[in-house]
N, C-alpha and C positions, 0 to 999 in steps of 0.2 A: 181689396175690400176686407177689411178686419171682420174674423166670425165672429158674432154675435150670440154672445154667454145669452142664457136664458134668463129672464127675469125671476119667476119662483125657480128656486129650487127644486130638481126632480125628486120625488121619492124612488126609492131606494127599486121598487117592481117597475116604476116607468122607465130610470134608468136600464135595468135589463131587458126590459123590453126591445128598448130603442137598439143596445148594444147587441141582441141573439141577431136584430134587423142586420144591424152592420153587418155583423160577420157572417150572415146565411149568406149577403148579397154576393161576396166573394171571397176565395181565401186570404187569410188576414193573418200579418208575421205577429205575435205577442206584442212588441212595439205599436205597432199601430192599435191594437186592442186598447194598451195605456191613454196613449195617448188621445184616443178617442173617449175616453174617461174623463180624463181631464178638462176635452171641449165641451162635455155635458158638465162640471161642474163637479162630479163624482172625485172623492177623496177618499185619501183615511182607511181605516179600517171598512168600509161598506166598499169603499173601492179591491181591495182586498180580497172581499170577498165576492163581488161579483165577479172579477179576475178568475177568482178559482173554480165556480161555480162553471163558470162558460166553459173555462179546458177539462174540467170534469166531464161535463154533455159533451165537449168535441165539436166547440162552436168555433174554436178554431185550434190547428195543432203547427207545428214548427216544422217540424218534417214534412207534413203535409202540400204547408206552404212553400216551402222549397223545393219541393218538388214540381209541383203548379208553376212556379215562375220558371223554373230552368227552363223546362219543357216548354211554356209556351214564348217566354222569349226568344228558343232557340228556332221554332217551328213558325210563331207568326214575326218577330221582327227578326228572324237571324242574325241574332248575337255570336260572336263566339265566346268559348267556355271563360275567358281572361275578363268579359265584359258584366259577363253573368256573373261571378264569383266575387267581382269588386259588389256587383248593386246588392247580390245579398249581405255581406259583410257590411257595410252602408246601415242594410236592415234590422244588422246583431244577431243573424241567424249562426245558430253553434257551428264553428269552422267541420266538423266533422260532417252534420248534417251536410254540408253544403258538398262534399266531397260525394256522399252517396246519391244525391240528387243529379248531379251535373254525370257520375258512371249510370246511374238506373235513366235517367230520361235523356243523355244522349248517346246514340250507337254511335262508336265512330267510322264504321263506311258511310252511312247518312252525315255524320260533320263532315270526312273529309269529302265528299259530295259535294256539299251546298257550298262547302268553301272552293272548290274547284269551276264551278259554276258563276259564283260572285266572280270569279278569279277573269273566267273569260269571259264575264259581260261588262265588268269595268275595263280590262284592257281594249276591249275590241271599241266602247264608247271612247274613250281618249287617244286610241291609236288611229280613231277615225275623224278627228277633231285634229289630226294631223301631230299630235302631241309628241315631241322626241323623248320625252320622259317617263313615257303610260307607264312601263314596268316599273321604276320606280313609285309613282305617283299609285300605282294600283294596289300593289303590298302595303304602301302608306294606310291608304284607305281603310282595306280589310283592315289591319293595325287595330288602327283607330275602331273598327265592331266590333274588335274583342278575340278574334283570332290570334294566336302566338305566333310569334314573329318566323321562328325556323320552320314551322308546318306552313307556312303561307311562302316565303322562299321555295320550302323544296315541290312545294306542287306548284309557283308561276314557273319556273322553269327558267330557259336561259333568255 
């Protein structure tokens, strides 16, 4: 369903209004701030400056946000760190940033944990399914959530 541009033109405080909305709702990378600009209509120089206006308040910040998505990708959908690092890059977050986010919000005895975890609740699902390939099939898996290939090897084991 194509979003539907507004009819009037926002002014320039209803614009802001709407955008502190967006961004109190949750934290938001710069990108998505634009670009939620643009689906109000907002251009130009007013665009500009309400852009600057919001990271002045701290309506939303970059590091912030990257830090929020590692963390809770890592904690509610358990990604691993290879999976997180592509989706923010994706979101144009500064390569540096994303480096301090993925060491401050993941320990690694908690990653290598959950990935040892994954590790033996996918093999023991496919090994029970009679499957002669689980160890293969199961480092595939993790793989593919973002886990590095040789930390997922050396804790499935032989």
């Amino acid at each position: 369903m194509p979003v539907n541009k507004p009819t009037t033109p926002l002014t320039p405080d209803e614009a802001l209004a709407k955008l502190e909305q967006f961004c109190a709702y949750r934290e938001r990378a710069p990108r998505e701030v634009r670009e939620k600009m643009r689906e109000l209509g907002v251009t130009g120089e007013t665009a500009e400056q309400i852009f600057n206006l919001l990271h002045n308040e701290g309506f939303f910040n970059e590091e912030r946000f990257a830090r929020a998505y590692a963390g809770g990708k890592f904690r509610i959908n358990q990604w691993g760190r290879v999976r997180i690092r592509m989706e923010l890059q994706k979101r144009f977050i500064n390569p540096q940033l994303i480096e301090v986010a993925l060491d401050e919000e993941i320990d690694e005895k908690s990653y290598e944990n959950l990935l040892s975890k994954l590790l033996a609740q996918k093999r023991k699902e496919l090994e029970k399914k009679g499957d002669g390939q689980a160890r293969i099939k199961t480092a595939a898996s993790l793989v593919r959530a973002g886990f590095e290939t040789e930390l997922v090897f050396r804790l499935l084991g032989p």
